[in-house]
N, CA, C and O atoms as a DFTB+ gen file, in Angstrom:
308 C
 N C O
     1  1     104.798      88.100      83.742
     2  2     103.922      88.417      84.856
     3  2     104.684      88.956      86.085
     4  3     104.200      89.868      86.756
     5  1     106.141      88.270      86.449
     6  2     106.606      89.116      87.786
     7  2     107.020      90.077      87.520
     8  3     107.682      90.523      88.457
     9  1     106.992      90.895      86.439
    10  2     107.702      92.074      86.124
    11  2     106.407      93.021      86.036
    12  3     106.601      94.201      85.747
    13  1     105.506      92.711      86.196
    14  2     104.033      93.394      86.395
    15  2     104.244      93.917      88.073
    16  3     104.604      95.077      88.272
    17  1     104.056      93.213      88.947
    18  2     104.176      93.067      90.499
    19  2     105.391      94.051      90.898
    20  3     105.326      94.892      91.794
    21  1     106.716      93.754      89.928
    22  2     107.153      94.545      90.555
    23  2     107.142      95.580      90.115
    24  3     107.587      96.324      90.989
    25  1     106.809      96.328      88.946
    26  2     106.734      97.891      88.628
    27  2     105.513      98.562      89.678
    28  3     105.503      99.792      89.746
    29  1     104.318      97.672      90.630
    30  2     103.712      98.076      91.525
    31  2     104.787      99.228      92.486
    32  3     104.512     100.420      92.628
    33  1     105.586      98.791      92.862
    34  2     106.155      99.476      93.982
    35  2     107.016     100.600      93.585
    36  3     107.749     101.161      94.400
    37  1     106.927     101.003      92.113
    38  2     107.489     101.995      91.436
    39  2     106.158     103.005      91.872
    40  3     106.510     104.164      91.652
    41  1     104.773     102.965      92.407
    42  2     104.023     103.830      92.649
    43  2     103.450     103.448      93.656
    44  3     102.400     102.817      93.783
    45  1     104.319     103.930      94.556
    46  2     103.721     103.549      95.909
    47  2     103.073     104.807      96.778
    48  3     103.332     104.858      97.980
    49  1     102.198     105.862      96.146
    50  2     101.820     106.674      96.523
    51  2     101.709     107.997      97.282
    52  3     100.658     108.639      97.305
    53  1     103.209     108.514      98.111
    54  2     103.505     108.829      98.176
    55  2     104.878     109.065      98.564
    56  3     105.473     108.261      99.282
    57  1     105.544     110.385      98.022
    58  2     106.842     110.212      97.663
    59  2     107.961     110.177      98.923
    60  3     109.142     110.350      98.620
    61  1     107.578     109.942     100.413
    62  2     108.289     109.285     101.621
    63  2     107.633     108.459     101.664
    64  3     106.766     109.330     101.589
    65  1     107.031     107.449     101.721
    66  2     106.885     106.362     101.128
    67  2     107.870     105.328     100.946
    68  3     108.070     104.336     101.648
    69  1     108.462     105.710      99.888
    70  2     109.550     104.877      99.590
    71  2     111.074     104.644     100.612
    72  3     111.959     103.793     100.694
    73  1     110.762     105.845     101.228
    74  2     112.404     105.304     102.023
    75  2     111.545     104.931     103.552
    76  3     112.193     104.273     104.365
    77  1     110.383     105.265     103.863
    78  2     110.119     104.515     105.226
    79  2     109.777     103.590     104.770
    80  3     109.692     102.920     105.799
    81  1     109.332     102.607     103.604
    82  2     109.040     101.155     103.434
    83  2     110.751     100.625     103.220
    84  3     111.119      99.675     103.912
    85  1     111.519     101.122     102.476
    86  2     112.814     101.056     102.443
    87  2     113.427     100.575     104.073
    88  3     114.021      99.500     104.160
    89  1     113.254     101.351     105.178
    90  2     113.489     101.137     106.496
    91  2     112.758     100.076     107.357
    92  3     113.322      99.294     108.122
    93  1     111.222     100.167     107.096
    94  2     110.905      99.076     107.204
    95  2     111.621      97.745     107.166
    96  3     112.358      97.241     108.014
    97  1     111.080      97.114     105.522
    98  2     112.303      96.389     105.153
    99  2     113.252      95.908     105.546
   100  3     113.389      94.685     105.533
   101  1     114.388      96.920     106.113
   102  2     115.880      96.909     106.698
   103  2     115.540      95.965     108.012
   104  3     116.158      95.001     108.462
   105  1     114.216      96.661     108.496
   106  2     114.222      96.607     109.972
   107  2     113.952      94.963     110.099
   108  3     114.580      94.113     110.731
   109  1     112.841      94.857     109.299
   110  2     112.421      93.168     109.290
   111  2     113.407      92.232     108.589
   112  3     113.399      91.088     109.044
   113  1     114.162      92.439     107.690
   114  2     115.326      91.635     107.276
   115  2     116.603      91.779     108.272
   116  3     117.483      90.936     108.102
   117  1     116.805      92.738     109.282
   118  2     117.941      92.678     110.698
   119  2     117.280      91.730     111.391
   120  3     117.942      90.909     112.026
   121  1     115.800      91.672     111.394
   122  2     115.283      90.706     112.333
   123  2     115.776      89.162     111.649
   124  3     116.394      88.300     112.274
   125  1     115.519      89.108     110.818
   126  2     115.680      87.530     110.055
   127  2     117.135      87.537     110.332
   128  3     117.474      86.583     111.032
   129  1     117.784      88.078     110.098
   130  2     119.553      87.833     110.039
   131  2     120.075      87.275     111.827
   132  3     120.919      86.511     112.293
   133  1     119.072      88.122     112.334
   134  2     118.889      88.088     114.022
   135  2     118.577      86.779     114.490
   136  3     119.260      86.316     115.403
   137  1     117.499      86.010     113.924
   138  2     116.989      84.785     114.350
   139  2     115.495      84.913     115.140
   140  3     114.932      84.260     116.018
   141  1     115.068      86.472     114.108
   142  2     114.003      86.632     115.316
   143  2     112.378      86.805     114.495
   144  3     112.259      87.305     113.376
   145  1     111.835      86.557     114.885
   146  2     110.258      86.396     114.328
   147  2     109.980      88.017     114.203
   148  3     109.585      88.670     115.168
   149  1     110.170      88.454     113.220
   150  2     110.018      89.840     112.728
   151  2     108.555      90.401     113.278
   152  3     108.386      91.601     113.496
   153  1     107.430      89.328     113.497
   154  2     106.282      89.899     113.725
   155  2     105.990      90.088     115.802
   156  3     105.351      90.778     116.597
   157  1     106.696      89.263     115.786
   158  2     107.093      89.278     117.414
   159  2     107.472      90.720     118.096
   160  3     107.035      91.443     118.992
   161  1     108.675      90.710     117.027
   162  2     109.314      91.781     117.120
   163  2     109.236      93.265     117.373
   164  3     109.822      94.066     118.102
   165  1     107.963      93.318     116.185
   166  2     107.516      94.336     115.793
   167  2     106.297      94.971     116.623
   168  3     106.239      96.137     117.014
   169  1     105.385      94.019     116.802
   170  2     104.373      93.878     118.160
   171  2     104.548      94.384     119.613
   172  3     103.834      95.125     120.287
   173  1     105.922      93.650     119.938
   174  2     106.674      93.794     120.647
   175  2     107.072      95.632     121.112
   176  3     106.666      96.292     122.068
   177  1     107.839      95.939     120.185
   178  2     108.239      97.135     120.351
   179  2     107.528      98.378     119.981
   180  3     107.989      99.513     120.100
   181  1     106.291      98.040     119.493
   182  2     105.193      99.169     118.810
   183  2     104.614      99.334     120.222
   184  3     104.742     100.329     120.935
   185  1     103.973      98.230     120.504
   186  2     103.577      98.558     121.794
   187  2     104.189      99.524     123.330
   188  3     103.581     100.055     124.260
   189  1     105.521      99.409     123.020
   190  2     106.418     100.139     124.040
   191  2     107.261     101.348     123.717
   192  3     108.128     101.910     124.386
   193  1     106.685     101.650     122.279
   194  2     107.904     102.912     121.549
   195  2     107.326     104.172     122.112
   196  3     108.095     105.133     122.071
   197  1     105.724     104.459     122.812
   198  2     105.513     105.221     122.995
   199  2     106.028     105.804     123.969
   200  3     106.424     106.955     123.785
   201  1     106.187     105.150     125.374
   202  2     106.820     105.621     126.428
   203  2     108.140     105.226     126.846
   204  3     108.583     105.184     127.993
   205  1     108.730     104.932     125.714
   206  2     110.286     104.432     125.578
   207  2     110.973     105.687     125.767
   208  3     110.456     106.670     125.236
   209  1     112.336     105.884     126.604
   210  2     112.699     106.777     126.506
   211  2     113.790     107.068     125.290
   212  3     114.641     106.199     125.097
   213  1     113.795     108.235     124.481
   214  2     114.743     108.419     123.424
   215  2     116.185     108.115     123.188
   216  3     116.739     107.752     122.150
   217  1     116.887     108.442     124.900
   218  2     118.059     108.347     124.774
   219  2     118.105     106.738     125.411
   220  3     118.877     106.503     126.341
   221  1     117.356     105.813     124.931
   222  2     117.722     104.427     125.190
   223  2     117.229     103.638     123.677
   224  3     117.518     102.464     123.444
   225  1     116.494     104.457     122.784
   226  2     116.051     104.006     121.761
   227  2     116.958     102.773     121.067
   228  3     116.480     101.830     120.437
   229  1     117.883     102.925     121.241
   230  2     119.073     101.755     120.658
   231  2     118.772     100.477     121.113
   232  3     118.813      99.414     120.493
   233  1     118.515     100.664     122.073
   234  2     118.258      99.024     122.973
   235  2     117.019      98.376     121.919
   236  3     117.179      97.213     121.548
   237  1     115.876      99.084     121.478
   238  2     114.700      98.315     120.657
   239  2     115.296      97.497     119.252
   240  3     114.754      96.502     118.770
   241  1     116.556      98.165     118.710
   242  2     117.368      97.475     117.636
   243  2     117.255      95.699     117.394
   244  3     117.868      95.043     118.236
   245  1     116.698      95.107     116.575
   246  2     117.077      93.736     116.920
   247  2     118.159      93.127     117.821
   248  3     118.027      92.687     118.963
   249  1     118.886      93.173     117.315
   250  2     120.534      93.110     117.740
   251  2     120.046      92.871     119.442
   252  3     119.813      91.761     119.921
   253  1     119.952      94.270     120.253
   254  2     120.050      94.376     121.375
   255  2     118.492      93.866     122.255
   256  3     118.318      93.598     123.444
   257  1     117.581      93.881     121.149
   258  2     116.437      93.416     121.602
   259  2     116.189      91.947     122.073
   260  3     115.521      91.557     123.031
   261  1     116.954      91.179     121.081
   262  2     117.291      89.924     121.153
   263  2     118.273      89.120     122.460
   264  3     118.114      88.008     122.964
   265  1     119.180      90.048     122.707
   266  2     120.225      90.124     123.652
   267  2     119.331      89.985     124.848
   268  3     119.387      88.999     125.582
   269  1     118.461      91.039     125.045
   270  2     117.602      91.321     126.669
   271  2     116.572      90.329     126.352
   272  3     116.298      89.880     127.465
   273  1     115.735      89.631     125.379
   274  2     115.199      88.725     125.489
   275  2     115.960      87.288     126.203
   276  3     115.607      86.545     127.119
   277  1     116.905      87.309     125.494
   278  2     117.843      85.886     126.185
   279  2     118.391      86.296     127.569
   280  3     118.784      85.537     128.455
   281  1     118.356      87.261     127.578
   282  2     119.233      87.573     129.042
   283  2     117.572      87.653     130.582
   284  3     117.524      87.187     131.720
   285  1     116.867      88.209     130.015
   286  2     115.287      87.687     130.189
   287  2     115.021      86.255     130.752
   288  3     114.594      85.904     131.852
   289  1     115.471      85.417     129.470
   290  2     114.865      83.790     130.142
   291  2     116.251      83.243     130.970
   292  3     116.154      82.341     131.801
   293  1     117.685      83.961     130.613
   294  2     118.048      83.123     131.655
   295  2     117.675      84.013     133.186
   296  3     117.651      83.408     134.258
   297  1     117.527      84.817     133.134
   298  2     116.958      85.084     134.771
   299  2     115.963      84.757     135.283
   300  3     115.851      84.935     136.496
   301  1     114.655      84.031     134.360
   302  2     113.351      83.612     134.840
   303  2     113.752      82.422     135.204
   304  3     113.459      81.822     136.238
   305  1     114.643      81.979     134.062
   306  2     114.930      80.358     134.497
   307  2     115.560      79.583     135.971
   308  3     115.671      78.358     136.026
């Protein structure tokens, strides 16, 4: 039976598809490695990618996202 489930994602409908779920993926497993609630995360930065500027795009990275969150509460604190 799990070998059913996974030949699903052998047709995942179209053929970019596979490497933006591929990136996806990446993106939400940097979050876990991060210590960070992937859905937080993601919420988080969807909401602000629109008027984000390009040449700062790096900063939304887990990594650095996480960084300005903590650096965040210690200045509220």
């Amino acid at each position: 039976m799990p070998l059913r489930r996974a030949n699903n994602w052998l047709h995942i409908g179209h053929p970019d598809a596979g490497p933006r779920l591929a990136r996806l993926f990446s993106l939400i497993e940097n979050c876990r490695l991060e210590g960070i609630d992937p859905e937080a995360y993601l919420v988080d930065i969807i909401t602000r990618l629109l008027d984000y500027p390009d040449a700062r795009i790096s900063e939304l990275l887990p990594r650095q996202w996480r960084l300005a969150r903590a650096h965040q509460a210690q200045a509220s604190a």
